[in-house]
N, C-alpha and C positions, 0 to 999 in steps of 0.2 A: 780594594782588598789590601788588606794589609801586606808588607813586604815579608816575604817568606825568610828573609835570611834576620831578620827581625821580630820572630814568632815566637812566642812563649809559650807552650803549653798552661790552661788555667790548670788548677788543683781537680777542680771535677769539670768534665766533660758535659757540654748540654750540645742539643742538635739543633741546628743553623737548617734553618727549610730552606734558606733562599742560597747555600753553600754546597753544591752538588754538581753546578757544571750540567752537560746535556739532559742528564737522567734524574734532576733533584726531583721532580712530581714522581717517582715513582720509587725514590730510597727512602728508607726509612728505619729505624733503629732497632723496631720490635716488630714479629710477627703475627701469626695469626689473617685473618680474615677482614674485610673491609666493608663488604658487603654481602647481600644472600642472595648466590647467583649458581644455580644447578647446573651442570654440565650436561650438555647432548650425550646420547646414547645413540649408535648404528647400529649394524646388525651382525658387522664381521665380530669373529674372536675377539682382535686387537682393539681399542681404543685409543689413540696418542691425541695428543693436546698438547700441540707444540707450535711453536715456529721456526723460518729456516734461517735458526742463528748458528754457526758450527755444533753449538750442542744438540741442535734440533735436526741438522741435516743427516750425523751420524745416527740416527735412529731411521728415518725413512730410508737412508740409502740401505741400513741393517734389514728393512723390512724388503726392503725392491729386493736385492740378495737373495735372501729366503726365496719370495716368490719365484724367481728367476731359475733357482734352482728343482722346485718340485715343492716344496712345503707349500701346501693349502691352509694349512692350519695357518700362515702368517697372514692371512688376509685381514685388510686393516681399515678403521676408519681416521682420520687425519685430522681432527677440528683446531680452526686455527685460535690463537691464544694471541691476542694482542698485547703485548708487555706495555707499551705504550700508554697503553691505554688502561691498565691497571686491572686485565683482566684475570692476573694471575693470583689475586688476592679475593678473588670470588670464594665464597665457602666452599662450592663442588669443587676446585680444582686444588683448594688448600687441606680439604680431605684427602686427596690422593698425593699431592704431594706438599706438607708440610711448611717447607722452605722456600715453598711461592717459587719456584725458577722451572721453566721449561728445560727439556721436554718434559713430561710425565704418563706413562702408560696404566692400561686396565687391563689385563687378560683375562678375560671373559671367558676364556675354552672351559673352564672348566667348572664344578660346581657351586665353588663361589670362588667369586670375584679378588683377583691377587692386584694391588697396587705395584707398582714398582716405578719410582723415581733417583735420580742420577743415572742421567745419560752412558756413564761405565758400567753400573748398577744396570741397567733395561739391555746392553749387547750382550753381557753377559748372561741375563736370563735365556736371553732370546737364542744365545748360540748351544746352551747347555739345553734347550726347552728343546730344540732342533736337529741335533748332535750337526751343527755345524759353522764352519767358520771359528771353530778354536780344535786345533790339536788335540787328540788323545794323547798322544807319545809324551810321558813327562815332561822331558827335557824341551821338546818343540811347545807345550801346553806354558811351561816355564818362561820361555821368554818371550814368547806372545804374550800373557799375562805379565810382563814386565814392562814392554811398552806401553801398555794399555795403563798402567797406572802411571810411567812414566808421563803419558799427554794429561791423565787429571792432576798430577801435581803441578806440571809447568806451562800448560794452557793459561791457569792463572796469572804471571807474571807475562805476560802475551798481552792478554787482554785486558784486565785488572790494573797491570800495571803498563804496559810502555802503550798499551792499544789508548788507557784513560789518559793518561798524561799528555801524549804527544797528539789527539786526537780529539778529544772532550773535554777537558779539564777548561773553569774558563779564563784558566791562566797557566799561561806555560813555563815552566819550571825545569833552568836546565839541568840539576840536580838530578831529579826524579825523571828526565829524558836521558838523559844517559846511564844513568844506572839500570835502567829498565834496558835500553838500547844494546847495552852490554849483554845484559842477561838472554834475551831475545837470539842475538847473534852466536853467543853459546849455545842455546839450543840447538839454532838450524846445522851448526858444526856437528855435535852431536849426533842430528839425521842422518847430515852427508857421511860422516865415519861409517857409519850403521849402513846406509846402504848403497856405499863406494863397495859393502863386502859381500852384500844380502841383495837378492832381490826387492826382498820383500822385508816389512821388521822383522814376522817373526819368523823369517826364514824363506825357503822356495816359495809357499804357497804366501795367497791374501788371505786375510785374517781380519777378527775383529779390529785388531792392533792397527792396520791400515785404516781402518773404517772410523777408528778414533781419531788417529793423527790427522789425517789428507783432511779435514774440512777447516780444519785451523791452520795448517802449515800448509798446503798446498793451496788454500788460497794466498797465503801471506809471500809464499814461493813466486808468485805470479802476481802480485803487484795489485791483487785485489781488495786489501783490507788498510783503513785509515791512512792509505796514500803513503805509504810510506816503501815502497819496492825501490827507489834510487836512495835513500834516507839508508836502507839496510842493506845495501847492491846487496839484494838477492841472485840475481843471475849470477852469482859467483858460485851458489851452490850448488856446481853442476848434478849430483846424484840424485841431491831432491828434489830437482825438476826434470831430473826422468822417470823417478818414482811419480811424481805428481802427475806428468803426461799422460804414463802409461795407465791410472788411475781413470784420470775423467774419461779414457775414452771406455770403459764397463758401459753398458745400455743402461745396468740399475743403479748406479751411478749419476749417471744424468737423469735419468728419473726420480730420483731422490732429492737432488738438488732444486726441484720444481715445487715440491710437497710445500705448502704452508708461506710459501715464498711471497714477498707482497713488496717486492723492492727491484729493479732493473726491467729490462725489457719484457714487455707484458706477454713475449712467447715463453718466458723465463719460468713464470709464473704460474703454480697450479696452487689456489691459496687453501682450496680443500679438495682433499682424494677420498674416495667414498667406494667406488671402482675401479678396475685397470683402464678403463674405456674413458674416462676420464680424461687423460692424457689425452686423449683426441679430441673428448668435446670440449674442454675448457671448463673446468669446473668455477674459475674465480667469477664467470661471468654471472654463474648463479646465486654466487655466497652473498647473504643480507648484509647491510653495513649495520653496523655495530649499534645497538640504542643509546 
């Protein structure tokens, strides 16, 4: 590979298939559909077609919530979507959600059928669809809604950026690890301010705002994501690892973090939810492998 500090941008840009690091078979420059591959249909309301990547956990743990709380209407079916495997590029799933990326929901409840894709895009249907997990009180609806978009703009530069570089890329670049490495560690400071003052983001209660942040920064808190917990001395941030604590131990919570999951320990693991009863049988044991 050529040496980076020795790179010249050409005049026009052409796409290098074999220049992508972990994920090249599955980037790609333009959208659209790859193949003609329908999506399953259940029988609850909900639909999701996800996996449990942090975008994908925030929406099942959104959905365990709900349940947990009393909504019947949130009852959901869970099919899993193998990225991997390029199954996001199928036509049914590129119908619902456009831009090929998990999670992407259906909500069935009603007469016809509502798409909703981006992960901030589906809590928010789901908490307004529900009247719950976001504030009515302006001021409290205000900055729950402002955490919540603060994790979609800087999840990005997380994962995208210090997650690729320091972690996938197939060359590492100290440039773009520490610029990333920077950013990163501004964030979690960020958190800690936030809530050395707050229980919660967006104040006393949990919120969607929690349910955005905690799958990306509370695993990142805990040393769970691209190895990099002594790299970031995260234990330094004592506030977000008490917010993160107090987080996983919710029942739907950890039920959520099982949804779609097809990575760690196989108790870990529920790779489709179909039912609540589920969680007890094992539903991965069922699920077909992939044709």
């Amino acid at each position: 590979m050529t040496d980076s500090s020795a790179y010249t941008p050409p005049k026009i840009w052409t796409w290098n298939k074999e220049n992508g690091g972990r994920f090249a078979n599955i980037n790609r420059p333009i959208a659209g559909p790859t193949q003609d591959k329908e999506l399953p249909v259940g029988r609850h309301p909900m639909q999701l077609y996800s996996l449990a990547t942090p975008n994908g956990v925030k929406v099942t743990v959104m959905l365990e919530e709900l349940l947990a709380l009393g909504h019947t209407g949130a009852e959901y079916d869970a099919w899993l979507i193998r990225i991997n495997e390029g199954d996001q590029f199928g036509s049914g799933f590129v119908a619902v959600n456009p831009n090929s990326k998990i999670p992407a929901l259906m909500d069935r409840s009603g007469p016809t059928p509502i798409r909703v894709f981006e992960s901030g895009a589906i809590l928010m249907h789901l908490a307004e669809k529900f009247g719950a997990l976001l504030p009515t009180d302006a001021a409290k609806r205000a900055e729950c809604l402002s955490w919540l978009f603060w994790q979609m703009g800087s999840a990005p530069y997380l994962g995208g950026g210090f997650g690729h570089f320091y972690a996938y890329a197939p060359t590492r670049i100290e440039y773009a690890i520490d610029r990333f490495a920077m950013e990163v560690k501004r964030q979690l400071d960020v958190l800690d301010r936030r809530l050395a003052e707050s229980e919660y983001l967006g104040g006393d209660d949990y919120t969607i705002a929690d349910i955005a942040v905690w799958p990306w920064y509370g695993a990142l808190a805990k040393g769970l994501v691209y190895g990099a917990g002594e790299f970031l001395q995260v234990q330094d941030y004592t506030h977000v690892q008490r917010w993160t604590d107090q987080i996983a131990l919710r029942p739907a919570v950890q039920r959520g973090r099982m949804v779609n999951r097809v990575m760690g320990e196989p108790a870990s693991q529920l790779r489709e939810r179909h039912e609540a009863s589920d969680f007890d049988t094992k539903t991965q044991d069922k699920v077909q492998p992939a044709a």
